[in-house]
C-alpha positions as CSV (number, residue, x, y, z in Angstrom):
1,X,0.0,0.0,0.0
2,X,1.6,3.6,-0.9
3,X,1.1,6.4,1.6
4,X,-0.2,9.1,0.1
5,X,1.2,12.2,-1.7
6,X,0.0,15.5,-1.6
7,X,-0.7,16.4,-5.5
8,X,-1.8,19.9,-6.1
9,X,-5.8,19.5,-6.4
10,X,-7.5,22.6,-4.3
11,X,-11.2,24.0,-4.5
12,X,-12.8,26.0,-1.5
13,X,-14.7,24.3,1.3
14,X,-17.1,26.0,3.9
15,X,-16.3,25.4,7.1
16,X,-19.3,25.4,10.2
17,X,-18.3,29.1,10.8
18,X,-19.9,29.7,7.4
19,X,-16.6,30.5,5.6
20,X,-14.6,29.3,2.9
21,X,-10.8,27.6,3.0
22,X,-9.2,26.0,0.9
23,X,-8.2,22.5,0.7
24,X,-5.6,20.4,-1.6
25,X,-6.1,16.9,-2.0
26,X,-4.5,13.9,-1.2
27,X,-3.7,11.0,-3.4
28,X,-5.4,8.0,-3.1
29,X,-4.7,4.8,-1.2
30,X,-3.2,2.1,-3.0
31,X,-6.5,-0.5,-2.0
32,X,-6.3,-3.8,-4.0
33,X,-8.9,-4.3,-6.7
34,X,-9.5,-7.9,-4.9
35,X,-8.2,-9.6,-1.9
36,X,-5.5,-12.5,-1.9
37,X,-6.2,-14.1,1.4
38,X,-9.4,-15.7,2.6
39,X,-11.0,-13.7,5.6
40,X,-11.0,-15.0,9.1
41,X,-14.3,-12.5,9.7
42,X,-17.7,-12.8,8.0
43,X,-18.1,-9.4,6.2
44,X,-21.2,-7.9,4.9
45,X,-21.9,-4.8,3.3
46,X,-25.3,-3.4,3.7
47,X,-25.7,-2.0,0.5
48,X,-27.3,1.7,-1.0
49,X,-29.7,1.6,-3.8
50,X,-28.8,3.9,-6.7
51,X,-32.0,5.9,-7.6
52,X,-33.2,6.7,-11.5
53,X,-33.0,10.4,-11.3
54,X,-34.6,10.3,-15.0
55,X,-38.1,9.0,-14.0
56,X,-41.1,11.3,-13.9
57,X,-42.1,10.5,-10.5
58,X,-43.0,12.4,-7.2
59,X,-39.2,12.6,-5.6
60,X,-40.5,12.8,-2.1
61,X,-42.9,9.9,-2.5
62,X,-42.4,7.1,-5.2
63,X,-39.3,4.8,-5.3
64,X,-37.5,4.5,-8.5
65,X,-34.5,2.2,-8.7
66,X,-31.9,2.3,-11.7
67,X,-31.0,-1.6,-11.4
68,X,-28.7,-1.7,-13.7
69,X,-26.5,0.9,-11.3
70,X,-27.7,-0.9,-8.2
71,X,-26.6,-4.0,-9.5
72,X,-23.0,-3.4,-10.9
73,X,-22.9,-1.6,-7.0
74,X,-23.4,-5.1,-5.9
75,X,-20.9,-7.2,-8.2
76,X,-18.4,-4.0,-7.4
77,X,-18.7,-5.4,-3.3
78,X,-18.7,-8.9,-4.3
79,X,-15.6,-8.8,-6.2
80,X,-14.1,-7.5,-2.8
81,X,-15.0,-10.1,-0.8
82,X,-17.5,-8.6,1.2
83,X,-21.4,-10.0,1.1
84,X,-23.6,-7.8,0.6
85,X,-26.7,-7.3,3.2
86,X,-29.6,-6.6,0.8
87,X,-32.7,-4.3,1.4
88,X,-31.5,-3.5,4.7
89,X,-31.7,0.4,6.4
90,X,-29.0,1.2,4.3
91,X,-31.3,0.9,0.8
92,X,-33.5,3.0,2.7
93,X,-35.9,0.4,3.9
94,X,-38.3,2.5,6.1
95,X,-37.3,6.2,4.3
96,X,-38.1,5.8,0.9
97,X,-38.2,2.0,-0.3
98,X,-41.1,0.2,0.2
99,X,-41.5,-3.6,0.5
100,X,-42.7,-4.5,-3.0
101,X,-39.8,-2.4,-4.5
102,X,-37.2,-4.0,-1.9
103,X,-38.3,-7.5,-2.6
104,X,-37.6,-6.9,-6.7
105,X,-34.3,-5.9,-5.1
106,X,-34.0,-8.7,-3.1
107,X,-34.9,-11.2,-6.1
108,X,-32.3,-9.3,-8.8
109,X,-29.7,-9.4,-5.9
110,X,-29.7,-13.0,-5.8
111,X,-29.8,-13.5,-9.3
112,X,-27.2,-11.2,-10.2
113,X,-25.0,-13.4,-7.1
114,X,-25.4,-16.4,-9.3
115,X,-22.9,-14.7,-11.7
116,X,-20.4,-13.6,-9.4
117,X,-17.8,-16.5,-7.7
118,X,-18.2,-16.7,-4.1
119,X,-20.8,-13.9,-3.9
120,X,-22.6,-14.2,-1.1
121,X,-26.0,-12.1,0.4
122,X,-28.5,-12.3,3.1
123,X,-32.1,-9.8,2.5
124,X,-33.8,-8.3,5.0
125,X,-37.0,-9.7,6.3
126,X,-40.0,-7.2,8.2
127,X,-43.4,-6.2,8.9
128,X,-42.6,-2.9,6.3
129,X,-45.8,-3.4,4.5
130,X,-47.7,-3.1,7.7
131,X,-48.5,-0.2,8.3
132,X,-48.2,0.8,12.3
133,X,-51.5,2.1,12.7
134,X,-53.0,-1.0,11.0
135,X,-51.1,-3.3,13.5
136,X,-54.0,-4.1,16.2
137,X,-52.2,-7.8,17.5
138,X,-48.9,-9.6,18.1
139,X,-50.4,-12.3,15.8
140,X,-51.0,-8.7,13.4
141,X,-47.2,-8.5,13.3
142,X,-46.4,-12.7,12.9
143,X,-48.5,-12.6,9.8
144,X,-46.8,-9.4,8.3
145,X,-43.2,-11.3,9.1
146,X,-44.6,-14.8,7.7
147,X,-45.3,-12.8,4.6
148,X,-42.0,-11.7,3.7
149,X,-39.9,-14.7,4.9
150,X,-41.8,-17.1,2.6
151,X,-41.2,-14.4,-0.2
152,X,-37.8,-14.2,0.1
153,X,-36.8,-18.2,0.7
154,X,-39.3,-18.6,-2.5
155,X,-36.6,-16.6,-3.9
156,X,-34.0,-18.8,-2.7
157,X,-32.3,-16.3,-0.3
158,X,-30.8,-16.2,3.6
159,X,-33.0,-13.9,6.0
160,X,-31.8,-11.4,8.4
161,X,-34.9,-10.6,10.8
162,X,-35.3,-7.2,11.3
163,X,-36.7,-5.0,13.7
164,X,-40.3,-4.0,13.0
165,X,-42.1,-0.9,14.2
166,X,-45.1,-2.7,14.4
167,X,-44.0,-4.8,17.3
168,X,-43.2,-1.7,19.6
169,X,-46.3,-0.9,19.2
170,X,-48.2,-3.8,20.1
171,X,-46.1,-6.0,22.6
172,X,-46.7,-5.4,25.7
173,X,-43.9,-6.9,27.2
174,X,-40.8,-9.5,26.8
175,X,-43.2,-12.4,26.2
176,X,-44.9,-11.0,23.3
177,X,-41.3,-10.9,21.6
178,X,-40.7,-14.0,22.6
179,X,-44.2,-15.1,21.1
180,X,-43.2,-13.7,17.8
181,X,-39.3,-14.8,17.5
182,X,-40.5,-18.4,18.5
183,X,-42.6,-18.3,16.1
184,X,-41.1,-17.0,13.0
185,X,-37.7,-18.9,14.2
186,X,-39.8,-22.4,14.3
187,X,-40.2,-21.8,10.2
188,X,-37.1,-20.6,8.9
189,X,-35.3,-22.9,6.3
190,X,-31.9,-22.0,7.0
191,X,-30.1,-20.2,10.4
192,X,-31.1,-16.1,10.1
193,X,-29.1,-13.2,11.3
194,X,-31.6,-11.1,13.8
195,X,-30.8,-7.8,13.8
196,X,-31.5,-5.5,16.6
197,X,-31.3,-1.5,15.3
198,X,-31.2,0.9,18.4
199,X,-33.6,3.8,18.1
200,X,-30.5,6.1,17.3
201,X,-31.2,4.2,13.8
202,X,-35.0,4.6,14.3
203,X,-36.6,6.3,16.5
204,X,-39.4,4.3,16.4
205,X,-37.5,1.4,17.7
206,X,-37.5,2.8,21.1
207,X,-37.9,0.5,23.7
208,X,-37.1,-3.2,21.4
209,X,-37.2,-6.2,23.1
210,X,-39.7,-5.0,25.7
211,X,-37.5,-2.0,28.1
212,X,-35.8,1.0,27.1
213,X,-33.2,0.0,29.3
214,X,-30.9,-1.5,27.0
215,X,-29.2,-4.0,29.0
216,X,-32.4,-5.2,30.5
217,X,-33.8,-5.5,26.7
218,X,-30.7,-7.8,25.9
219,X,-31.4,-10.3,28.7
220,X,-35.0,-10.8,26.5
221,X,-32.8,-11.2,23.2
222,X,-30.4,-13.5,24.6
223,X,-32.8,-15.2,25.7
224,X,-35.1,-15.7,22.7
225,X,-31.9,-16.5,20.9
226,X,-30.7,-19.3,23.6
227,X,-34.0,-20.7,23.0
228,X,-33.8,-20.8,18.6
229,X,-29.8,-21.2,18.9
230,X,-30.5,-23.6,15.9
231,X,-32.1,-21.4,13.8
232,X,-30.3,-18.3,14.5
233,X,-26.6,-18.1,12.4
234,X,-25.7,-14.4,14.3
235,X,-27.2,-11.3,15.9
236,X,-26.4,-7.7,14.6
237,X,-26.5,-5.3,16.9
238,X,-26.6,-1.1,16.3
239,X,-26.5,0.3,19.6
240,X,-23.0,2.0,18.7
241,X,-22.0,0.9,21.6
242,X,-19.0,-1.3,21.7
243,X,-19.7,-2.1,25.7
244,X,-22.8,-3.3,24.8
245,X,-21.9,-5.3,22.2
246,X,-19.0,-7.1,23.7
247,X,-21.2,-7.6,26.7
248,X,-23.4,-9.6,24.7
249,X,-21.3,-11.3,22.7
250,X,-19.9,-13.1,25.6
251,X,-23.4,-14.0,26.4
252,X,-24.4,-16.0,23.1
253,X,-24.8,-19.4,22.7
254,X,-22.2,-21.4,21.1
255,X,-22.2,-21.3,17.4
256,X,-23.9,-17.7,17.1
257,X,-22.3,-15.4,15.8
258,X,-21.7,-11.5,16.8
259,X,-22.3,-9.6,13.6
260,X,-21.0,-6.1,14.6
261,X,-23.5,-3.0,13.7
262,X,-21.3,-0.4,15.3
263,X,-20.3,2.0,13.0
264,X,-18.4,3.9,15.8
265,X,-16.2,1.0,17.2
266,X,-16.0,-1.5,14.1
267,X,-12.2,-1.7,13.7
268,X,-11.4,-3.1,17.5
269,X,-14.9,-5.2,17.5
270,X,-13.5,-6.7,14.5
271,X,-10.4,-7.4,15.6
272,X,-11.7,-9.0,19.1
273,X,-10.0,-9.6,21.9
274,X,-8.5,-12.9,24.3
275,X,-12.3,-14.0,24.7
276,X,-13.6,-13.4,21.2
277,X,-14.4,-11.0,18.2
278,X,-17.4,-10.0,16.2
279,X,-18.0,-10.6,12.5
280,X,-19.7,-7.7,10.5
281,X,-22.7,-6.3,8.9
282,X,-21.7,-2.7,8.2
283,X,-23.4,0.3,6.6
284,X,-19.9,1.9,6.5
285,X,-18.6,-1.0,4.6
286,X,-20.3,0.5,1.8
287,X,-18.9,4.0,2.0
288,X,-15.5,2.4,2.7
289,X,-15.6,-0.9,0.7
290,X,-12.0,-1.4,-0.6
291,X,-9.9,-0.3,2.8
292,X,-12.6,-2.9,4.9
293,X,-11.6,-5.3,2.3
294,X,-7.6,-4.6,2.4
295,X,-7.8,-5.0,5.8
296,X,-9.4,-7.9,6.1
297,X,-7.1,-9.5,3.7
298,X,-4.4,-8.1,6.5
299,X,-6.5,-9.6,9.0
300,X,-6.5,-12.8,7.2
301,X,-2.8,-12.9,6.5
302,X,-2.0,-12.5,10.6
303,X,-0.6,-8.3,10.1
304,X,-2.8,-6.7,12.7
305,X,-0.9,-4.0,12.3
306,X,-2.1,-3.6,8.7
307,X,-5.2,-3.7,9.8
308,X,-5.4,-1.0,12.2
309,X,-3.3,0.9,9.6
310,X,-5.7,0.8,7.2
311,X,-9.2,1.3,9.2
312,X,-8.4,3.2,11.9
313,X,-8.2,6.7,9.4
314,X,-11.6,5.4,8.6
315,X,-13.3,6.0,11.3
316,X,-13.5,9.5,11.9
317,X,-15.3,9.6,8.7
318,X,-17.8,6.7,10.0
319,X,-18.3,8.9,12.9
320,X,-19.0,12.1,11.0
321,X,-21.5,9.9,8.5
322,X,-23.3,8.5,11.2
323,X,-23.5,11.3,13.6
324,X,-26.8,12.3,15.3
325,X,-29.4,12.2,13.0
326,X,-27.7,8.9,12.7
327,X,-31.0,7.9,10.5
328,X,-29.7,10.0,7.7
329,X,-26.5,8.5,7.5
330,X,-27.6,7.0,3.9
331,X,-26.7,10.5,2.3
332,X,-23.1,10.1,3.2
333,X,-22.7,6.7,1.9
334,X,-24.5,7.7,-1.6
335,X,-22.3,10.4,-1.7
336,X,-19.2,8.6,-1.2
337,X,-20.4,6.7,-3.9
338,X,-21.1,9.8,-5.9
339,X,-17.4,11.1,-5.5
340,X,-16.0,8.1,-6.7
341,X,-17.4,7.4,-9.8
342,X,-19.3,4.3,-8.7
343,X,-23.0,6.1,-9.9
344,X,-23.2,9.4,-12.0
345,X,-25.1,11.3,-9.8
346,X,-26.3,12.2,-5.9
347,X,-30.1,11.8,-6.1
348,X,-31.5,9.6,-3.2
349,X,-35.2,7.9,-3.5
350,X,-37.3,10.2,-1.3
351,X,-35.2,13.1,-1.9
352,X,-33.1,12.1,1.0
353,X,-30.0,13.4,-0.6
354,X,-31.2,16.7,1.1
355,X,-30.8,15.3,4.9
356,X,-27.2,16.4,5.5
357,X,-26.0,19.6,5.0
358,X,-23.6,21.4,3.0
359,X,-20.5,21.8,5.6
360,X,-21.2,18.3,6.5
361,X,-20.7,17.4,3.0
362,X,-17.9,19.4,2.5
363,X,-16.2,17.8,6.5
364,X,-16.9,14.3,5.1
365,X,-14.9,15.3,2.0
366,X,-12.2,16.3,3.9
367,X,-12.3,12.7,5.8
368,X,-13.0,10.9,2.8
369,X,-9.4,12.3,1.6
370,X,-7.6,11.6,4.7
371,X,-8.5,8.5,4.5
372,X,-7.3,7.7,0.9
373,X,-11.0,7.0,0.0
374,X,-11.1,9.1,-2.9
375,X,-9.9,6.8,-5.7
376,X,-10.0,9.7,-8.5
377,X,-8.9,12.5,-6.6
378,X,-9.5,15.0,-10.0
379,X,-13.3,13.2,-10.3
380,X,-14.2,13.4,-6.9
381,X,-12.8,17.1,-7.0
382,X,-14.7,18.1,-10.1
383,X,-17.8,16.4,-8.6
384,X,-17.2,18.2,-5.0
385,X,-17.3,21.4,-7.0
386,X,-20.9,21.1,-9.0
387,X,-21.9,20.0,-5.6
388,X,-20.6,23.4,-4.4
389,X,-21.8,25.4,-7.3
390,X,-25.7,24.2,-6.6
391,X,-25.0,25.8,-3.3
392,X,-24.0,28.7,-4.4
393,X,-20.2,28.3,-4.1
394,X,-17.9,29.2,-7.0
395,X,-14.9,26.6,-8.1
């Protein structure tokens, strides 16, 4: 890997005092195009969708994919190594795709895997097209999850449970969770990941597994996993909070795995320690897909050193992408996309690509860089600058 060297690339920046600096650019990292070792870690990539910013639709409220983009996204992350975690937060599930759109996603996401060696994916599984209000029952909220779990093993693909809405609202305590995990776990074909999204993902997650107190709500999701162990490959949890996490991790039962959500603390829950390590199912790995590959491929080859070398400039920028709103994360990993020539433009279904502001753009830029995440350095330059010019910013 070369260390970068400065190259004389400068445009103007806004800072959160309102003014402009300027800023010269880095040259890239040196990431390999594909990894040489097998990993030691289970990696997936919760991926974006790329929207069609040609169809005549209502921005704000229909949900137009460009497949073709969204698909070449996919084979980009497979040819790394990393899986890819389909129709998950991170493709906007919840804010802006809805379930009939996400399971055509799903379905082209497996087919599309058939053509890539050792492509791998898992799709997420809810109660989406249930509308909250609607939900009246626990058995309300088995039904909705029934519904999309036979849809997507019809399909032929792996399910990662997901957290629904519509169970907040209607359990009324630890043993209406336990009800509906039973249940749905007693069905699966094949071992699920359950994921477990904190309410800084979702705010209407508040209060999962029956308590707001978060350690008192893991003692109900280790248990309804101790009692599925069979049926349950891995947990994911987003609480970014690596305490947390490791907490629990030391609390599963044999054989299931910890996939880490923490987009804070990835690099040393990845790593592990004396008593164990997590696995990963990352939104970040998307923003950041070729240094979590090289470094797992360091990882893999026993240079921990490399490792940390390579992700720890990487998290800063995870930090600033998923600061509070952390929901609206998604814009920064379309727009990493965006900057690096992996999809011609930063439009987001729902019009989301309006969440983050323009000095946060411009600070994730500035991250992006010091990272050696900007592959083209004169692209992602001349892309930072229309971005600038819409705002009102001269070159």
């Amino acid at each position: 890997m070369n260390a970068p060297d400065k190259i004389a690339r400068n445009l103007k920046l806004p800072t959160k005092a309102g003014k402009l600096e300027n800023f010269t650019l880095s040259a890239p990292r040196d990431f390999p195009a594909k990894p040489s070792h097998a990993f030691t870690r289970i990696a997936y990539s919760a991926a974006h969708v790329v929207a069609d910013p040609f169809a005549p639709n209502n921005p704000w409220l229909d949900c137009n994919i460009d497949w073709e983009a969204s698909m070449r996204y996919r084979r980009y992350l497979w040819e790394l190594g990393l899986g890819v975690a389909e129709a998950m937060d991170t493709a906007q599930r919840g804010m802006g795709m809805d379930w009939p759109t996400s399971l055509e996603l799903i379905k082209r996401s497996i087919a599309e895997s058939k053509h890539v060696k050792g492509a791998f994916l898992a799709s997420g599984a809810g109660t989406d097209h249930l509308a909250v209000e609607d939900a009246k029952s626990v058995d309300d909220v088995i039904r909705a999850y029934e519904e999309q779990v036979e849809a997507i093993e019809a399909a032929g693909g792996k399910i990662i449970l997901m957290a629904s809405r519509a169970l907040v609202k209607v359990a009324k305590g630890p043993d209406d969770y336990h009800k509906v995990y039973d249940r749905i776990l007693a069905q699966v074909k094949e071992p699920v990941v359950i994921h477990w999204l904190g309410e800084m993902f979702d705010p209407a997650l508040a209060g999962y597994w029956g308590s707001t107190d978060h350690m008192k709500a893991m003692d109900t999701a280790v248990e309804a996993i101790s009692r599925n162990a069979a049926k349950v490959d891995g947990v994911k949890v987003s609480l970014l909070d690596r305490t947390k996490e490791i907490a629990m991790r030391r609390r599963l039962p044999k054989g299931v795995r910890m996939y880490t959500g923490d987009d804070f603390n990835y690099a040393e829950l990845i790593a592990g320690d004396s008593e164990g390590y997590s696995d990963a199912l990352l939104g970040i790995f998307d923003a950041i897909a070729p240094a979590a590959s090289a470094a797992l491929d360091a990882l893999a080859a026993g240079d921990r050193k490399k490792f940390d070398a390579i992700l720890e400039p990487t998290v800063p920028l995870s930090r600033h992408i998923f600061q509070a709103p952390t929901r609206f994360y998604k814009t920064g990993v379309v727009f990493m996309s965006y900057l690096n020539g992996l999809q011609d433009h930063f439009v987001m279904v729902g019009g989301q690509q309006s969440t983050r502001s323009l000095p946060h753009l411009a600070e994730l830029f500035r991250l992006a860089d010091a990272a050696g995440l900007l592959r083209d350095p004169d692209l992602a330059c001349a892309r930072m600058k229309s971005v600038l010019a819409v705002h009102g910013v001269g070159a």
